[in-house]
N, CA, C and O atoms as a printed pandas DataFrame, in Angstrom:
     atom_number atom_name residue_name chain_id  residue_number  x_coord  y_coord  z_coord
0              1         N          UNK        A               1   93.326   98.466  124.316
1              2        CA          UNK        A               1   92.179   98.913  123.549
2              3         C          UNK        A               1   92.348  100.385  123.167
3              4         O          UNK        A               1   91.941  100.698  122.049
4              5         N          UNK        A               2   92.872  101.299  123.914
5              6        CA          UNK        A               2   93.042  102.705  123.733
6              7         C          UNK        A               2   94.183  102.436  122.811
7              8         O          UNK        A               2   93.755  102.538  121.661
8              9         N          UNK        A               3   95.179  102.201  122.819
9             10        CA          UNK        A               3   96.067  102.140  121.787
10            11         C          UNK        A               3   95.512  102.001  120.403
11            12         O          UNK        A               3   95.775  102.820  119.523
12            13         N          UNK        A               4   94.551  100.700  120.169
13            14        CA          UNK        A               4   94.001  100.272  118.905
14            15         C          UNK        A               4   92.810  101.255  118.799
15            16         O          UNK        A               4   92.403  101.375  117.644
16            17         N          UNK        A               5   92.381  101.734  119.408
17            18        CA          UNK        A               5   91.358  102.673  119.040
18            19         C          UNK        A               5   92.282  104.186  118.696
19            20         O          UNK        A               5   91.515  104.965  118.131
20            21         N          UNK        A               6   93.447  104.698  118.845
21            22        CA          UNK        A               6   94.044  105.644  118.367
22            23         C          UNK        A               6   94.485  105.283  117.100
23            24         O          UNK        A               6   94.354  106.062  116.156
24            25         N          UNK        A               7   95.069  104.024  116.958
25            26        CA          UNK        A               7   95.651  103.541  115.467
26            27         C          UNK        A               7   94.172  103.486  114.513
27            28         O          UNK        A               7   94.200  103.984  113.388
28            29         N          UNK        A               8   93.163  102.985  114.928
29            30        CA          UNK        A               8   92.198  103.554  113.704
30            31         C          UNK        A               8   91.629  105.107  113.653
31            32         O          UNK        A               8   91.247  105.698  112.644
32            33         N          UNK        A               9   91.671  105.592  114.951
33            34        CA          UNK        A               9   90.983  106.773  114.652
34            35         C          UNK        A               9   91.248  108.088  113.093
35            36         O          UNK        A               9   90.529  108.986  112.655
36            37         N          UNK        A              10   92.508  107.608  112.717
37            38        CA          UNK        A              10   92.036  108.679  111.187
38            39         C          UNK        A              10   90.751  107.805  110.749
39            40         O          UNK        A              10   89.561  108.061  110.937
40            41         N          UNK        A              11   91.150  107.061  110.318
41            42        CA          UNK        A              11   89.746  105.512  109.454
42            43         C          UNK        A              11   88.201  106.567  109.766
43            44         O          UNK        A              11   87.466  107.289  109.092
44            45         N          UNK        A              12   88.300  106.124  111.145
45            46        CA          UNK        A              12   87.013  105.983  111.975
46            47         C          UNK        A              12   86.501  107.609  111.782
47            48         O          UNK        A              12   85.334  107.967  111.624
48            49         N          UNK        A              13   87.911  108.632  111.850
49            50        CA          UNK        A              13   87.224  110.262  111.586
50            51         C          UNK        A              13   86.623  110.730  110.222
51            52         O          UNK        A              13   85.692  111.519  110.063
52            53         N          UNK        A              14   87.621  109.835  108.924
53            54        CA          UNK        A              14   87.373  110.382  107.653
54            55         C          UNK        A              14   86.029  109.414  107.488
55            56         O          UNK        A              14   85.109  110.149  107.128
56            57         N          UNK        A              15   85.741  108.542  107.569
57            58        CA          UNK        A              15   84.611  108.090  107.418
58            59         C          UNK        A              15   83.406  108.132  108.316
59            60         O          UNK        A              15   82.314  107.613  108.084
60            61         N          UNK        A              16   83.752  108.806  109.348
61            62        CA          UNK        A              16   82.447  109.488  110.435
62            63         C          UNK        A              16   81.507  108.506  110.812
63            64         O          UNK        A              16   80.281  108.413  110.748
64            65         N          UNK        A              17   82.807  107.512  111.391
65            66        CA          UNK        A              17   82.093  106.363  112.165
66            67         C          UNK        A              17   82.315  106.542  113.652
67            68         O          UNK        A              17   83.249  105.880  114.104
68            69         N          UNK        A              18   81.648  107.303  114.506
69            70        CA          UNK        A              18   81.507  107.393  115.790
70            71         C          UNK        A              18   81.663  105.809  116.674
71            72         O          UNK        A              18   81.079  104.741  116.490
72            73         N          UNK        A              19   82.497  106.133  117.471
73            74        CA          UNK        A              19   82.711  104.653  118.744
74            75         C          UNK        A              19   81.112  104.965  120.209
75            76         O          UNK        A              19   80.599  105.895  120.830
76            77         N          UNK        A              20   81.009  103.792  120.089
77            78        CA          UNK        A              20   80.385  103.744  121.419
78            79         C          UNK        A              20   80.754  102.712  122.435
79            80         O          UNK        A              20   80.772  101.481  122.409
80            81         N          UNK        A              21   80.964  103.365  123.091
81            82        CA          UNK        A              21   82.332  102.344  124.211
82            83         C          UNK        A              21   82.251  103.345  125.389
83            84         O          UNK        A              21   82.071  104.562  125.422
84            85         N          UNK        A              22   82.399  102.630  126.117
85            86        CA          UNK        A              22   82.366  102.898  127.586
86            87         C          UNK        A              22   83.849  102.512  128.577
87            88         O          UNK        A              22   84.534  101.490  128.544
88            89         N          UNK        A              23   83.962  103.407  129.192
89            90        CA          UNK        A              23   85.263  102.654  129.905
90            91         C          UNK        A              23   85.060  100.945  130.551
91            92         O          UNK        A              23   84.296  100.767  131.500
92            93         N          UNK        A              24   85.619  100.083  130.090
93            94        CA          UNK        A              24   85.553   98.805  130.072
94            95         C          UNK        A              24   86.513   98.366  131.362
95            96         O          UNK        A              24   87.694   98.677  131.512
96            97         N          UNK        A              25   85.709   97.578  132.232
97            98        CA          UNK        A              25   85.938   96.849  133.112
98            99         C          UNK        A              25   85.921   95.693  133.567
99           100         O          UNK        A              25   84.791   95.204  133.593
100          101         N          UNK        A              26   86.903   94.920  134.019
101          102        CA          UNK        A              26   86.835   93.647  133.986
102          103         C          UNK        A              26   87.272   92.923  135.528
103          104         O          UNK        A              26   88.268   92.968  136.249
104          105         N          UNK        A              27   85.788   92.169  135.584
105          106        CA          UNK        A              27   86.267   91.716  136.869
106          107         C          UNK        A              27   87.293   90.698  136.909
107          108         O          UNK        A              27   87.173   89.775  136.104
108          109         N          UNK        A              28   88.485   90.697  137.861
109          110        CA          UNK        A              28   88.915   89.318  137.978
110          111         C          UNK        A              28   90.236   89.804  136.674
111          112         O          UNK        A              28   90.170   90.823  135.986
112          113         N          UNK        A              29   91.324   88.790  136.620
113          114        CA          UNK        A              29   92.099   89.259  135.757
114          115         C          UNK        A              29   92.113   88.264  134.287
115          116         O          UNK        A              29   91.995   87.040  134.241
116          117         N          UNK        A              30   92.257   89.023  133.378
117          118        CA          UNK        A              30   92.259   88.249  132.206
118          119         C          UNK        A              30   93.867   88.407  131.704
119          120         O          UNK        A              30   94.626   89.355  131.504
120          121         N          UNK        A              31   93.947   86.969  131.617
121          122        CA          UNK        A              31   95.387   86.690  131.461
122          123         C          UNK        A              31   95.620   86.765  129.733
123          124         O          UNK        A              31   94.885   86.161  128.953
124          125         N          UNK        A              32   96.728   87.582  129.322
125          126        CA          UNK        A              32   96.870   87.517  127.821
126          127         C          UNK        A              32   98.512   88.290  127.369
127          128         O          UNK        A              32   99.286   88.986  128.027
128          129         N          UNK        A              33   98.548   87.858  126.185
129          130        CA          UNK        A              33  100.056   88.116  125.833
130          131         C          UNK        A              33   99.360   89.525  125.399
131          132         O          UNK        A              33   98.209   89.509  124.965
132          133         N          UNK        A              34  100.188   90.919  125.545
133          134        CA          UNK        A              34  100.014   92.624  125.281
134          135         C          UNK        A              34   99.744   91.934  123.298
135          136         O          UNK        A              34   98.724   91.847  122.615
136          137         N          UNK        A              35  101.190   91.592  123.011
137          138        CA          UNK        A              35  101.344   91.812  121.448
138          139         C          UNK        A              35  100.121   90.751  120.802
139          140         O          UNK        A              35   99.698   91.083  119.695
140          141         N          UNK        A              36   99.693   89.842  121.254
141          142        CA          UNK        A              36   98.489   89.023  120.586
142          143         C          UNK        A              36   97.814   89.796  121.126
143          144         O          UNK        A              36   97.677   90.670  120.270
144          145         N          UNK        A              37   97.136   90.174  122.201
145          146        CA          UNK        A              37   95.780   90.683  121.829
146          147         C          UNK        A              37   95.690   92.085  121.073
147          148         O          UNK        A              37   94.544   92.515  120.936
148          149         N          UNK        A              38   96.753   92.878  120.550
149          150        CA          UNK        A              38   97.248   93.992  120.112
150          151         C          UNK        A              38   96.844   93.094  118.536
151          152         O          UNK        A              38   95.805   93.297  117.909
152          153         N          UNK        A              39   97.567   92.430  118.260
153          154        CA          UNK        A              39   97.252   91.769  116.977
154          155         C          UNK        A              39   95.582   91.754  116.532
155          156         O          UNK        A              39   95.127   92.117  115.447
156          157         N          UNK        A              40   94.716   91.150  117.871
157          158        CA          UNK        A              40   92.898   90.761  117.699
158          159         C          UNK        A              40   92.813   91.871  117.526
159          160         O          UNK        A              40   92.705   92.181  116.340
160          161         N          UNK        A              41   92.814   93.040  118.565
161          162        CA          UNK        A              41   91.666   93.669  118.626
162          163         C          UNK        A              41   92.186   94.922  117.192
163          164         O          UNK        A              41   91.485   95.664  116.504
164          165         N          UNK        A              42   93.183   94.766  117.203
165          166        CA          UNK        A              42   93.865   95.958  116.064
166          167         C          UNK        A              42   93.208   95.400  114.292
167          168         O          UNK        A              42   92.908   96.026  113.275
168          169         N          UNK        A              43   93.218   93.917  114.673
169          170        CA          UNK        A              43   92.763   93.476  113.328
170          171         C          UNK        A              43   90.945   93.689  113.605
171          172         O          UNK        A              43   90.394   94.102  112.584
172          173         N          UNK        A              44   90.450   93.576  114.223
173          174        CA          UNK        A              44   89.096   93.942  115.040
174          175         C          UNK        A              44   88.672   95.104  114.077
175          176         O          UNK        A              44   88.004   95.206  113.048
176          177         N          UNK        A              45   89.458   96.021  114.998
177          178        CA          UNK        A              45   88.814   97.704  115.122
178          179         C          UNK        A              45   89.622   97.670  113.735
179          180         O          UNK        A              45   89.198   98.773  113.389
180          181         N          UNK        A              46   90.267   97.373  112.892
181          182        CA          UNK        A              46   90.609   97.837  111.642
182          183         C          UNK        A              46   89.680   97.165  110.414
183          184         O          UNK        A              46   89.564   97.811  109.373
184          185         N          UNK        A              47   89.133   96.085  110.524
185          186        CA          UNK        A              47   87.699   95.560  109.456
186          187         C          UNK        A              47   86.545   96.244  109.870
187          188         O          UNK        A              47   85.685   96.536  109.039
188          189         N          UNK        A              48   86.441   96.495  110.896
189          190        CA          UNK        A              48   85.075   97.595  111.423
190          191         C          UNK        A              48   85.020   99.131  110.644
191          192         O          UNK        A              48   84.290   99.695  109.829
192          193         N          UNK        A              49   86.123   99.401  111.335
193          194        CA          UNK        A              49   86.686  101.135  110.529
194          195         C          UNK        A              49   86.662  101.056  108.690
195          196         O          UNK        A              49   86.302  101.984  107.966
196          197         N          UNK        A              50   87.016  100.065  108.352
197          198        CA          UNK        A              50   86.784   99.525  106.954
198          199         C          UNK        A              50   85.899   98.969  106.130
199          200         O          UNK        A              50   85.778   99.094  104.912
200          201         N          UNK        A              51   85.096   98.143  107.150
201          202        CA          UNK        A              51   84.127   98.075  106.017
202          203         C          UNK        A              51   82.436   98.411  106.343
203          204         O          UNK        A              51   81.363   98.346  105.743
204          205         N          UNK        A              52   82.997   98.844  107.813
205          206        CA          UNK        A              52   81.272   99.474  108.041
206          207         C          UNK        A              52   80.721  101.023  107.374
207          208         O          UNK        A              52   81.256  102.120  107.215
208          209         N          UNK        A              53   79.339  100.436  107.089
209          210        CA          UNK        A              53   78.663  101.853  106.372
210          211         C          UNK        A              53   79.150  103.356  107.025
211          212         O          UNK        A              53   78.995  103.542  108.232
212          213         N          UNK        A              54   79.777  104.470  106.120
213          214        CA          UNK        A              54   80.231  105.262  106.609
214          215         C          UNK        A              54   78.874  106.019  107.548
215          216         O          UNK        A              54   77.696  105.700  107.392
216          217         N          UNK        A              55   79.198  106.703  108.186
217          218        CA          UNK        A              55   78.172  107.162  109.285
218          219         C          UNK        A              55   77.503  106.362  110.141
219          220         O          UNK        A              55   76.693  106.915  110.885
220          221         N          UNK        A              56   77.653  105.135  110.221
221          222        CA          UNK        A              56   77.010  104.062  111.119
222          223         C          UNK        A              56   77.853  104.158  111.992
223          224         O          UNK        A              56   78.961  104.672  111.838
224          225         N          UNK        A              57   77.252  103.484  113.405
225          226        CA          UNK        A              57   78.145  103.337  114.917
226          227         C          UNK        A              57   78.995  101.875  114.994
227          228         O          UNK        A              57   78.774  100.705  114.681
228          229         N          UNK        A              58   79.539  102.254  115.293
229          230        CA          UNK        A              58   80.534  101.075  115.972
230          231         C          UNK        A              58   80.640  100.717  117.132
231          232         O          UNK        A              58   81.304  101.603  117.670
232          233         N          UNK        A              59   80.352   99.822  117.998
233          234        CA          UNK        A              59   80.260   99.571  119.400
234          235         C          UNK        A              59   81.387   98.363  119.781
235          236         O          UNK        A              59   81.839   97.532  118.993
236          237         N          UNK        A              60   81.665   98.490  121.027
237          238        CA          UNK        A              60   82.526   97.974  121.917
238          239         C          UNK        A              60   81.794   98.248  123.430
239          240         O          UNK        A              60   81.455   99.260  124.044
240          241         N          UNK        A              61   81.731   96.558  123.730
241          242        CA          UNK        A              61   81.391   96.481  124.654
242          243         C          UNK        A              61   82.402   94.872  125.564
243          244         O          UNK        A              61   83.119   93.938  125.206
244          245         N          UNK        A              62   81.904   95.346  126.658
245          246        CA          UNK        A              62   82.408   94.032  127.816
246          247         C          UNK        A              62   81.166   93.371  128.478
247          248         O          UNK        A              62   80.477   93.880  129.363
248          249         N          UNK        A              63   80.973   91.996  127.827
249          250        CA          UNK        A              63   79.862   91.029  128.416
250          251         C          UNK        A              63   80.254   90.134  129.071
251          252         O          UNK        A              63   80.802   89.388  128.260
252          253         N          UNK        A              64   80.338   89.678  130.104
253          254        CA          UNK        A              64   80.937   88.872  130.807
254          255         C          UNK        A              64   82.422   88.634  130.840
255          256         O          UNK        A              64   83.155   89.416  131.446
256          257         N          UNK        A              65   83.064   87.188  129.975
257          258        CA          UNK        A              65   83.872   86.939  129.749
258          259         C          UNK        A              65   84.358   87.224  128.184
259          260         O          UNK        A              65   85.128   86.502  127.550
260          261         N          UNK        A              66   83.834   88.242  127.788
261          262        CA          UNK        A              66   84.285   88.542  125.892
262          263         C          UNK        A              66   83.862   90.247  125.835
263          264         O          UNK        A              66   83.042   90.968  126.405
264          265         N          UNK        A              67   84.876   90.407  124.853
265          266        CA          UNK        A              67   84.644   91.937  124.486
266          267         C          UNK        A              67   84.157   91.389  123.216
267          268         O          UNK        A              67   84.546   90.337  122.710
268          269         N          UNK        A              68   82.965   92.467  122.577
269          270        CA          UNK        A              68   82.046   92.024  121.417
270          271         C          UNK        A              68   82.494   93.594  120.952
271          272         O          UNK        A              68   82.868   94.558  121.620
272          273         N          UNK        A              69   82.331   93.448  119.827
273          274        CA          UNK        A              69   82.551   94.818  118.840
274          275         C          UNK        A              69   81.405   94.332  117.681
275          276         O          UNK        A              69   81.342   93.174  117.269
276          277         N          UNK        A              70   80.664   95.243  117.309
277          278        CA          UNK        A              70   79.775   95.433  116.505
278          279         C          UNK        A              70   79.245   96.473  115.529
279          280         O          UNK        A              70   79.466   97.645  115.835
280          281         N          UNK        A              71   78.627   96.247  114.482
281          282        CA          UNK        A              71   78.983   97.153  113.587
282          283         C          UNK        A              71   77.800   96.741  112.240
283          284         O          UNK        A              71   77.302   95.623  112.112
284          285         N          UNK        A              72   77.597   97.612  111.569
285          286        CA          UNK        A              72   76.415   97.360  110.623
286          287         C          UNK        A              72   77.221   96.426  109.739
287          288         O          UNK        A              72   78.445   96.298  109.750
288          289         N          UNK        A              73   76.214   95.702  108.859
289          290        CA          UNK        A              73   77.447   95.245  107.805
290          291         C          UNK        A              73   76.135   94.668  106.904
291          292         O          UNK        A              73   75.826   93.484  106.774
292          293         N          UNK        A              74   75.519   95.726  106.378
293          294        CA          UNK        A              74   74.293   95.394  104.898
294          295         C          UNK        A              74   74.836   94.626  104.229
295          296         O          UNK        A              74   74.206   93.569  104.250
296          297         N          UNK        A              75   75.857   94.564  103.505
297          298        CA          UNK        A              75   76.686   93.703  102.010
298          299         C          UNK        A              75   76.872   92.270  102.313
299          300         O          UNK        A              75   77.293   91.418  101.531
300          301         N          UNK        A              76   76.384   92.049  103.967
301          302        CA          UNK        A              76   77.069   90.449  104.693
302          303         C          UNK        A              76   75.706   89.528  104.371
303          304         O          UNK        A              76   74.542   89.925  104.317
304          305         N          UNK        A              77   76.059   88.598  104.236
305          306        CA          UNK        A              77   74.913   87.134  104.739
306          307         C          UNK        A              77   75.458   85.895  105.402
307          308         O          UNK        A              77   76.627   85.668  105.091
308          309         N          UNK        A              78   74.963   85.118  106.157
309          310        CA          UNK        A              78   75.285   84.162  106.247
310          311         C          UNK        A              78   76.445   83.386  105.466
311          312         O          UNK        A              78   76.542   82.274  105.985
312          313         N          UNK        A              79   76.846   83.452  105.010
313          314        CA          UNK        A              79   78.072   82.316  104.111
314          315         C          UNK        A              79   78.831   82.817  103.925
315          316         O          UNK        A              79   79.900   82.209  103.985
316          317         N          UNK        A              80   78.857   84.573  103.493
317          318        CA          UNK        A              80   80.040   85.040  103.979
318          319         C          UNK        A              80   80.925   85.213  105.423
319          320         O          UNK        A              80   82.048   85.643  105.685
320          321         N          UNK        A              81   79.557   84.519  106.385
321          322        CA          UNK        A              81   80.157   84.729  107.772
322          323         C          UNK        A              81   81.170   83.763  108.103
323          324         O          UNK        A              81   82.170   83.918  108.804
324          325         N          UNK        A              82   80.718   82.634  107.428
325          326        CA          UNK        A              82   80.650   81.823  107.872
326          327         C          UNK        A              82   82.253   81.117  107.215
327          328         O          UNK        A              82   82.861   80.086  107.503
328          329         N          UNK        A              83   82.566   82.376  106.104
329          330        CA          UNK        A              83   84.158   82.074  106.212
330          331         C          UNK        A              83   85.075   83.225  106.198
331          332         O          UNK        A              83   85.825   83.633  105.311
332          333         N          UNK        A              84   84.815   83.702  107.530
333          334        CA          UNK        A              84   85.799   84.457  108.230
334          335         C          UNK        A              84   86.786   83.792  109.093
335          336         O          UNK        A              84   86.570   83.124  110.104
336          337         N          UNK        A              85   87.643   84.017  108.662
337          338        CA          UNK        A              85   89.018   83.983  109.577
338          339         C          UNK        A              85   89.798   82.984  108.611
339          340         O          UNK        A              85   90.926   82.643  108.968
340          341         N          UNK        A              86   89.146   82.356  107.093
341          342        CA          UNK        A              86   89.613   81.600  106.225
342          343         C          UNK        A              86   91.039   82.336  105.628
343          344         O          UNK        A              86   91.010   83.450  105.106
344          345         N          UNK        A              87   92.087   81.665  105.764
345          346        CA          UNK        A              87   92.863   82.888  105.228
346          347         C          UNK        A              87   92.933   82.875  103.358
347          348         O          UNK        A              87   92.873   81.901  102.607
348          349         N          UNK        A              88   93.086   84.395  103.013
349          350        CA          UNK        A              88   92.754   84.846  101.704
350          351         C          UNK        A              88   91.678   84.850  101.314
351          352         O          UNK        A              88   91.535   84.861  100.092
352          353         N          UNK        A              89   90.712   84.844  102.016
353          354        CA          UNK        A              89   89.121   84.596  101.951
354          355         C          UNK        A              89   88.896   86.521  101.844
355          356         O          UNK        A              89   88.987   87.173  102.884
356          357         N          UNK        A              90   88.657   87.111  100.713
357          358        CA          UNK        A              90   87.694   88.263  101.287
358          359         C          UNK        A              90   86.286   88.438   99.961
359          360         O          UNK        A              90   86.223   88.193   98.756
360          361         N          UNK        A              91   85.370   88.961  100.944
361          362        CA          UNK        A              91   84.014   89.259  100.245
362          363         C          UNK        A              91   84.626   90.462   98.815
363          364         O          UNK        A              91   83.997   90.691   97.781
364          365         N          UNK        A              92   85.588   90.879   99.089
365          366        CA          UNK        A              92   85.825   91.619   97.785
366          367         C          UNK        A              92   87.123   91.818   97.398
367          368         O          UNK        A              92   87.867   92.799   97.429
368          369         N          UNK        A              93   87.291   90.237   96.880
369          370        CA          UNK        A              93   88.690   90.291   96.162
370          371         C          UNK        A              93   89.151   91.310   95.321
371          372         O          UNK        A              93   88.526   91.731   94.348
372          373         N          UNK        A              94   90.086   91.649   95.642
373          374        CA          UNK        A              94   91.155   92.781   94.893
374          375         C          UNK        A              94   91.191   94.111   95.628
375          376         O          UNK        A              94   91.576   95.112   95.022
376          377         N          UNK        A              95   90.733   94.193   97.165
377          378        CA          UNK        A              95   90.766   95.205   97.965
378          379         C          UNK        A              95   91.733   95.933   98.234
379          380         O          UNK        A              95   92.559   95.121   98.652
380          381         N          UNK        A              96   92.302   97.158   98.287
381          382        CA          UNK        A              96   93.132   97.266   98.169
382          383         C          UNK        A              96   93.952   97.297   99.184
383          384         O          UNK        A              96   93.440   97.960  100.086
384          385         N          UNK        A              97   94.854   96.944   99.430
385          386        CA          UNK        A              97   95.224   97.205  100.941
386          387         C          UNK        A              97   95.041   95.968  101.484
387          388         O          UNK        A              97   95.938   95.812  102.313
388          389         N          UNK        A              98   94.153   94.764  101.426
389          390        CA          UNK        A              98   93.899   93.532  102.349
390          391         C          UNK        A              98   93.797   91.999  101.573
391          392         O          UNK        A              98   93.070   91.881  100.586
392          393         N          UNK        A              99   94.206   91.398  101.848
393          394        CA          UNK        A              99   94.872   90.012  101.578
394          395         C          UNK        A              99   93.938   89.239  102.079
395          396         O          UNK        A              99   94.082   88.090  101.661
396          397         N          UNK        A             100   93.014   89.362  102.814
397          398        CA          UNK        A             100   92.466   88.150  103.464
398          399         C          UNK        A             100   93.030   87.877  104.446
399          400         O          UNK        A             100   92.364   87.052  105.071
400          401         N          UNK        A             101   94.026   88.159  104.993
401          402        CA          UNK        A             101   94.836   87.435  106.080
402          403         C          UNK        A             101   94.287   88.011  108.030
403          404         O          UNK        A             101   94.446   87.571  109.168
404          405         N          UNK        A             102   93.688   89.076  107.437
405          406        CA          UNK        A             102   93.586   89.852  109.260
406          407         C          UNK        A             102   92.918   89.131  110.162
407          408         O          UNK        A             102   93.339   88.941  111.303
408          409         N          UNK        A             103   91.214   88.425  109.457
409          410        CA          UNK        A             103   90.765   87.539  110.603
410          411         C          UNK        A             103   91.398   86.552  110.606
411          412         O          UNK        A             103   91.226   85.900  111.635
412          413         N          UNK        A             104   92.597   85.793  109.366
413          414        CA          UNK        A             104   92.852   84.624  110.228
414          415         C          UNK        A             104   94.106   85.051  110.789
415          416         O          UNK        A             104   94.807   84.063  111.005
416          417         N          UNK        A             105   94.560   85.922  111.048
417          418        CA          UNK        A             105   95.852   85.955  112.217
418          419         C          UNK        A             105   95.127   86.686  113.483
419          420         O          UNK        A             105   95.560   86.869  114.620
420          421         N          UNK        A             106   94.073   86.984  112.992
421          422        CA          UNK        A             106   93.081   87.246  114.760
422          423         C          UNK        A             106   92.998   86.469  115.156
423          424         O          UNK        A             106   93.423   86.489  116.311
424          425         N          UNK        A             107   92.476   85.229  114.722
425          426        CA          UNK        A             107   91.793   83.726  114.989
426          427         C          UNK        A             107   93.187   83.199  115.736
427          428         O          UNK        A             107   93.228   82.709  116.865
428          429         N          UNK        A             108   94.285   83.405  114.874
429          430        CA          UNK        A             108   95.801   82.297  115.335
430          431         C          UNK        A             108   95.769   83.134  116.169
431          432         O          UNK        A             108   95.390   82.586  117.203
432          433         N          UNK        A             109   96.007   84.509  116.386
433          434        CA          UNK        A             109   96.584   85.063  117.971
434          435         C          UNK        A             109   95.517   84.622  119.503
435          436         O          UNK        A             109   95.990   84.311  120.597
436          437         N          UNK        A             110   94.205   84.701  119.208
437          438        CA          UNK        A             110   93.331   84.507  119.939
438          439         C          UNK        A             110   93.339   82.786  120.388
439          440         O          UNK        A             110   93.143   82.196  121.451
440          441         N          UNK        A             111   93.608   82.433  119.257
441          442        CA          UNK        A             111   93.584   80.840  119.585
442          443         C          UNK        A             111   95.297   80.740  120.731
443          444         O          UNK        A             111   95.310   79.894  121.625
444          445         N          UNK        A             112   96.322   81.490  120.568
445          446        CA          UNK        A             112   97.464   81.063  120.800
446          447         C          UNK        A             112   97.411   81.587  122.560
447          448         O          UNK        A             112   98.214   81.283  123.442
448          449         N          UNK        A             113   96.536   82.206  122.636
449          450        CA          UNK        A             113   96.050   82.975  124.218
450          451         C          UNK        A             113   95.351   81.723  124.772
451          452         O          UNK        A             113   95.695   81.464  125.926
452          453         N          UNK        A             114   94.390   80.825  124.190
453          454        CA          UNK        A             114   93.170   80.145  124.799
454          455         C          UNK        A             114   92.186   80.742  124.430
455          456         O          UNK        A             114   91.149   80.136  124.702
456          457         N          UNK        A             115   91.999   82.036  123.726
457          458        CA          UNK        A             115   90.891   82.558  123.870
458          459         C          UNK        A             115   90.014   82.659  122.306
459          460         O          UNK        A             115   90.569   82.888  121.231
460          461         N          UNK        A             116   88.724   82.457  122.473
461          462        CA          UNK        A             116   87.489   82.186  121.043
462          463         C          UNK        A             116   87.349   83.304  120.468
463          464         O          UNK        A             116   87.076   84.284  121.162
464          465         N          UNK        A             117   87.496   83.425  119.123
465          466        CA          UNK        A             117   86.505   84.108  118.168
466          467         C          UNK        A             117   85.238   83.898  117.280
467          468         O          UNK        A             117   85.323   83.471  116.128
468          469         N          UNK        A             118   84.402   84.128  117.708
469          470        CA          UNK        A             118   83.329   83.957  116.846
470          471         C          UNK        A             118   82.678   85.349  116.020
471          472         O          UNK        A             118   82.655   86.522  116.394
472          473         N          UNK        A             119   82.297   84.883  115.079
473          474        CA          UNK        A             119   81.549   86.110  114.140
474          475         C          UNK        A             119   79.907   85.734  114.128
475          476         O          UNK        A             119   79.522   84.565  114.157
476          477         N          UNK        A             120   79.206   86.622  114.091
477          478        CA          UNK        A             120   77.681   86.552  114.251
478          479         C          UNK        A             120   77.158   87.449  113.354
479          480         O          UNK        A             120   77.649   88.564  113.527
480          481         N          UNK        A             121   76.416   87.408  112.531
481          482        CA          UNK        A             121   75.001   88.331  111.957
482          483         C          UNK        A             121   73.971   88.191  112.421
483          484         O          UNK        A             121   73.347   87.188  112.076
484          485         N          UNK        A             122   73.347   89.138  113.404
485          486        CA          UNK        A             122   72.271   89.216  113.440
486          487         C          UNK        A             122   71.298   89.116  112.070
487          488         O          UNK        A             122   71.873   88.997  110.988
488          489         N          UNK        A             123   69.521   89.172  112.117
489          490        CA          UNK        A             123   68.480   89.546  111.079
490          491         C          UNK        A             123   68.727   90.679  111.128
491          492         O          UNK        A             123   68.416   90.963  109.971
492          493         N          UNK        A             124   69.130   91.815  111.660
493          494        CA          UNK        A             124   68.989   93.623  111.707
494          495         C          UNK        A             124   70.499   93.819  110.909
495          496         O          UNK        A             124   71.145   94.804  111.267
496          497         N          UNK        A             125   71.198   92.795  109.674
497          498        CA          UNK        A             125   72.381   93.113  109.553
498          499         C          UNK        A             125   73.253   93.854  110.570
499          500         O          UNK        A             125   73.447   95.064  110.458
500          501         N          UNK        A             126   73.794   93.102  111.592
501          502        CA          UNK        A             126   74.646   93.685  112.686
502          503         C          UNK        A             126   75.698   92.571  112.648
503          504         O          UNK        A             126   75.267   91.418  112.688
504          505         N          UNK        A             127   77.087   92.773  112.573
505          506        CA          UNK        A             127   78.032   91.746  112.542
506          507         C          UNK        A             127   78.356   91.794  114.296
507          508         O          UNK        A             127   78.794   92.804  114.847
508          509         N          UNK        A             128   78.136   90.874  114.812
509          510        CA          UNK        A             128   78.899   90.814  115.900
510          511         C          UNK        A             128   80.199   89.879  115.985
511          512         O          UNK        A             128   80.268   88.753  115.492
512          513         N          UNK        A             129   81.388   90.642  116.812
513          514        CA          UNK        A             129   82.594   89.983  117.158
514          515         C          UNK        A             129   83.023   89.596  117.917
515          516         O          UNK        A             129   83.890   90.349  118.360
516          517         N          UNK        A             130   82.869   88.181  118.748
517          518        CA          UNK        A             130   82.912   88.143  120.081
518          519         C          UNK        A             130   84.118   87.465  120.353
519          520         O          UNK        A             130   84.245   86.251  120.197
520          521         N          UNK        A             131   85.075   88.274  120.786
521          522        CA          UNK        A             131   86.143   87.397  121.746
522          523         C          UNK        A             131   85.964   87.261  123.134
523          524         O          UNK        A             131   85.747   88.053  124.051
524          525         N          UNK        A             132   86.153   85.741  123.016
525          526        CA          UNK        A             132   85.744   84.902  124.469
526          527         C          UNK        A             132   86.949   85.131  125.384
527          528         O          UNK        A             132   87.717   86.072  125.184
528          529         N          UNK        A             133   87.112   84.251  126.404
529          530        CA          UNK        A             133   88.215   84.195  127.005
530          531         C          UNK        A             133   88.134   83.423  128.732
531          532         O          UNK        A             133   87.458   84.044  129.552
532          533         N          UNK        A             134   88.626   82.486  129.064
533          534        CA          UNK        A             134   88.363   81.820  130.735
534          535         C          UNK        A             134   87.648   80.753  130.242
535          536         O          UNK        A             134   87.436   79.995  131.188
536          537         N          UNK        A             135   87.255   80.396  129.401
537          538        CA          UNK        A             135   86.119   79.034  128.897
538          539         C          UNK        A             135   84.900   79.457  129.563
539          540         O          UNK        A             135   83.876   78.782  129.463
């Protein structure tokens, strides 16, 4: 996580999106390949740093068995949620820099661990990102 949080931090400084994260602890061991979950959470913290409202917070947290990352996301609704991780799927074709491809090679790395991704919108436009993990 410190690694992927240094690889976005230009993103996260020029656009003055502050982290709120806490040193994260986990009981019990969570079993995972370094380079897949390097793949999730890097593709994670890099759509957050990108497409959240500049000056809004970004959070990372540890709930049980899933780290959730969260983040404003006004421009989202329902149906766009609801095809994330589609590959070549993006809410704004011709982006520059992104293909569509990041949530679905989050999804394949996470899936290739055992472990779930789900995407959530709250009503308060809040995208939540929850990777599961242990069933």
């Amino acid at each position: 996580l410190d690694r992927q949080i240094e690889h976005v931090a230009p993103t996260l400084n020029r656009r003055g999106l502050p982290l709120d994260w806490q040193l994260l602890t986990v009981a019990g061991t969570v079993i995972a390949a370094p380079s897949l979950l390097a793949i999730v959470i890097g593709n994670l913290l890099g759509n957050a740093s990108t497409y959240a409202p500049e000056g809004s917070v970004i959070v990372i947290r540890h709930e049980g068995p899933s780290l959730i990352i969260s983040n404003a996301a006004p421009g989202l609704d329902s149906s766009d949620v609801s095809h994330f991780g589609q590959r070549f799927w993006s809410k704004h074709p011709g982006s520059e820099g992104h293909a569509g491809l990041g949530l679905a090679l989050a999804g394949a790395a996470a899936r290739a661990m055992d472990f779930q991704l789900a995407f959530q919108l709250d009503p308060s436009q809040q995208l939540r990102v929850v990777l599961g993990w242990g069933g």
